[in-house]
N, C-alpha and C positions, 0 to 999 in steps of 0.2 A: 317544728322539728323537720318536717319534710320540705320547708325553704333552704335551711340550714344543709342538709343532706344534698340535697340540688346544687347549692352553692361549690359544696366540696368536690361533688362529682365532675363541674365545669372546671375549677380551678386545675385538678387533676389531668384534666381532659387536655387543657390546654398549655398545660407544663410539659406533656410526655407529646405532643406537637413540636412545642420550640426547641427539644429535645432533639426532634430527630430533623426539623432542620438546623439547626447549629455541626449535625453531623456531620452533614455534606452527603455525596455520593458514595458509594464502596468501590475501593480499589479491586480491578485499574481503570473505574469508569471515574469521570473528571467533569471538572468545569473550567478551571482555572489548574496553574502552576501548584498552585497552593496545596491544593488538593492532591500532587505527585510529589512536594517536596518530602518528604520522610522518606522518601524512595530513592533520590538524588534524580528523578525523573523530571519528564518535562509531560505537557497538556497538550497532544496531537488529537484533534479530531474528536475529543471525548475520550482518548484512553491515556492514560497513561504508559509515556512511551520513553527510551532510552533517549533519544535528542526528536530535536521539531527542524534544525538547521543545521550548517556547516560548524558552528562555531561551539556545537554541544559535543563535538567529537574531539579528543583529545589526541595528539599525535598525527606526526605527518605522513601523508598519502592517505585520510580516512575522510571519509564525507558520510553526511545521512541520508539513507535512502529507508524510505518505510518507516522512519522511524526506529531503524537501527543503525549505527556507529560499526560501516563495512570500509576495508580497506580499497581505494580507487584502480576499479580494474586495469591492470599492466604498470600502477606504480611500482618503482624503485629509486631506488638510496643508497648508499654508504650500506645500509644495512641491511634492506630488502633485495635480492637478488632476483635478476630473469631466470625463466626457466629456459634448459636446454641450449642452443647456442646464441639464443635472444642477446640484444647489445642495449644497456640503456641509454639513455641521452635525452636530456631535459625532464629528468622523471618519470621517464616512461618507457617501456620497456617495446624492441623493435625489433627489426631485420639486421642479422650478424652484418650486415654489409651495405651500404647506400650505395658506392665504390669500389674499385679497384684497388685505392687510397687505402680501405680499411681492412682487405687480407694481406696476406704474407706474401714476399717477392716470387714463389713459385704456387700462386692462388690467384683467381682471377672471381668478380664479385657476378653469381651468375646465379639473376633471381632473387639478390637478397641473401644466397647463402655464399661461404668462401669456397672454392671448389678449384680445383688441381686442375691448373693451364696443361690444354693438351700438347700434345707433338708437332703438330702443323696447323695450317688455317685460321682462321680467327679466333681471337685470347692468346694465341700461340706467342712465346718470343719472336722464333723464326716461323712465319706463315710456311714457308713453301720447304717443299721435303728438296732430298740428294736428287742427282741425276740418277735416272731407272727407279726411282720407287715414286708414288700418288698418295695425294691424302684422301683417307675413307675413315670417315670417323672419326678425324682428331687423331690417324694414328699414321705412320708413313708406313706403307708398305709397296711391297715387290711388285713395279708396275706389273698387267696383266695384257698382254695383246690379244686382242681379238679376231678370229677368222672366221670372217665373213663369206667372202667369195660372191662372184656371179651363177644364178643358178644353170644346171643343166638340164637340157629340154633332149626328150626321147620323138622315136617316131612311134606312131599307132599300133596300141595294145605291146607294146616291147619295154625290154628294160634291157636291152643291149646297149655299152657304153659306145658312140657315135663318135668318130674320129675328130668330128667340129667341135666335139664337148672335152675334149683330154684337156687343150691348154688350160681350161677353167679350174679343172683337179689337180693338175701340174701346180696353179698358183693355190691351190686350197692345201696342197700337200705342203707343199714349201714353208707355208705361215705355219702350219700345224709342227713341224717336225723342229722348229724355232723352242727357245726358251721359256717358260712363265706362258705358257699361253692357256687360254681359255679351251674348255672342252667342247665339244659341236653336236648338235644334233641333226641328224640328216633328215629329211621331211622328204617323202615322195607322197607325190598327186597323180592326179589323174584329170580327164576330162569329163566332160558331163555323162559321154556315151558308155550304154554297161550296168551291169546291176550294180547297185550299193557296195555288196559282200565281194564281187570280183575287183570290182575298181581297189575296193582296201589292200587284198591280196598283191593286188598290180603295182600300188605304189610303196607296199612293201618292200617288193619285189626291187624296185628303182633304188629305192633309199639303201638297201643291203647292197646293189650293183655298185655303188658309189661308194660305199663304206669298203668293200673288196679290195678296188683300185687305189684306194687311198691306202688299205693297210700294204699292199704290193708295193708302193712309194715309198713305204718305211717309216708311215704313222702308226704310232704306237695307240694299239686299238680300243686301250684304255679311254683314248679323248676321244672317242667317237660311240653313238647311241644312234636309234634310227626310231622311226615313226613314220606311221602313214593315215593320212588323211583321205585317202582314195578323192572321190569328185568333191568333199563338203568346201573345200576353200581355194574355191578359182582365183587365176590370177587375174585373167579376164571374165570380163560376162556378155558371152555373147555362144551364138548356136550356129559357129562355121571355121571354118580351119583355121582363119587369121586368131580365133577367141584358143580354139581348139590347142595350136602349136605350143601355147603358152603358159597351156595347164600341164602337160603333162612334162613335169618337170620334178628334180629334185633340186632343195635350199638346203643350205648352209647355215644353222643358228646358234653361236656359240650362247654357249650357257653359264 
């Protein structure tokens, strides 16, 4: 009786083994296809997964990656569109523009994007502006003349305007009291001798004597401003009256 008993217990044993390999694995673990088809899956790596290849994805622009069926970054079709001003061409979605070719007659391709040809210079139709106005920016505007001038040099510790220095104001007045012109800033210096706080005072002092004469000329005193630098910015560097004559002076910077 207890061979009998043994017997059944083995026979048992060994049914509910073949049992459970006839199973297989449990889903989504795998061995084979086999093992995912009920899923319409395929056998990546041990799991079962949406495709293993290109050719398990259905529909055009989709490839597999990971084992999922993603559509191919910046495809487009007939029915996929670019986003925002993207252009497609050969399925794939790009820059609005390669060319000049691909915007509009008053568009110029700048960067890849379409962008509106300016007034002048390059991209322009007509590069170059009218007579009396300059390109700044792609736009034509009101030339601007500039007045410079030669500066004027004082004598020691003075800011009395010096009869050898008028013609220099005479020609800074003349440009100034012109058209379109630029505004000036007057600079007075000084030379190295003197304390700090008096020199500043001093070429004050110069800068305001020059800006007087000019407005006496009949410059409008709107285009004139002043500053002073006292000793910090020689024109020369040197410690004797040749260096000396040539600091103390006021310039002309238009602005």
């Amino acid at each position: 009786m207890s061979t009998v008993r043994f017997f059944a217990q083995f026979v048992l044993t060994a049914t509910l083994a073949l049992m459970a390999t006839a199973c297989g694995p449990t889903y989504p673990n795998c061995e084979n296809d086999d093992h995912c088809a009920d899923k319409g899956e395929y056998c990546l790596n041990n799991t079962c997964s949406q495709c293993r290849d290109n050719s398990h994805c259905e529909g055009a622009g989709m490839q597999c990656s990971s084992g999922r069926c993603d559509r191919i970054p910046g495809y487009c079709d007939e029915a996929v569109t670019c986003s925002g001003r993207q252009k497609c061409r050969d399925n794939r979605c790009g820059a609005e523009c390669l060319g000049n070719n691909e915007c509009a007659g008053t568009e110029f391709c700048d960067g890849g994007s379409c962008t509106t040809k300016p007034e002048c210079g390059p991209n322009a139709d007509n590069p170059e502006c009218p007579e009396g106005k300059e390109c700044v920016g792609g736009s034509c505007q009101i030339q601007i003349a500039q007045c410079g001038g030669t500066p004027i040099y004082f004598d020691f510790d003075r800011s009395t305007i010096k009869g050898s220095q008028k013609e220099s104001l005479e020609s800074v007045a003349a440009c100034l009291k012109g058209d379109n012109v630029a505004p000036v800033t007057l600079e007075g210096h000084c030379d190295e001798r003197g304390t700090e706080e008096y020199n500043m005072a001093l070429g004050e002092r110069r800068a305001d004597a020059a800006r007087k004469y000019l407005v006496r000329k009949g410059v409008d005193e709107n285009k004139l401003s002043t500053i002073s630098y006292g000793k910090e910015r020689p024109a020369s560097l040197g410690s004797n009256e040749g260096s000396w004559s040539k600091n103390r002076r006021t310039e002309f910077v238009p602005r």
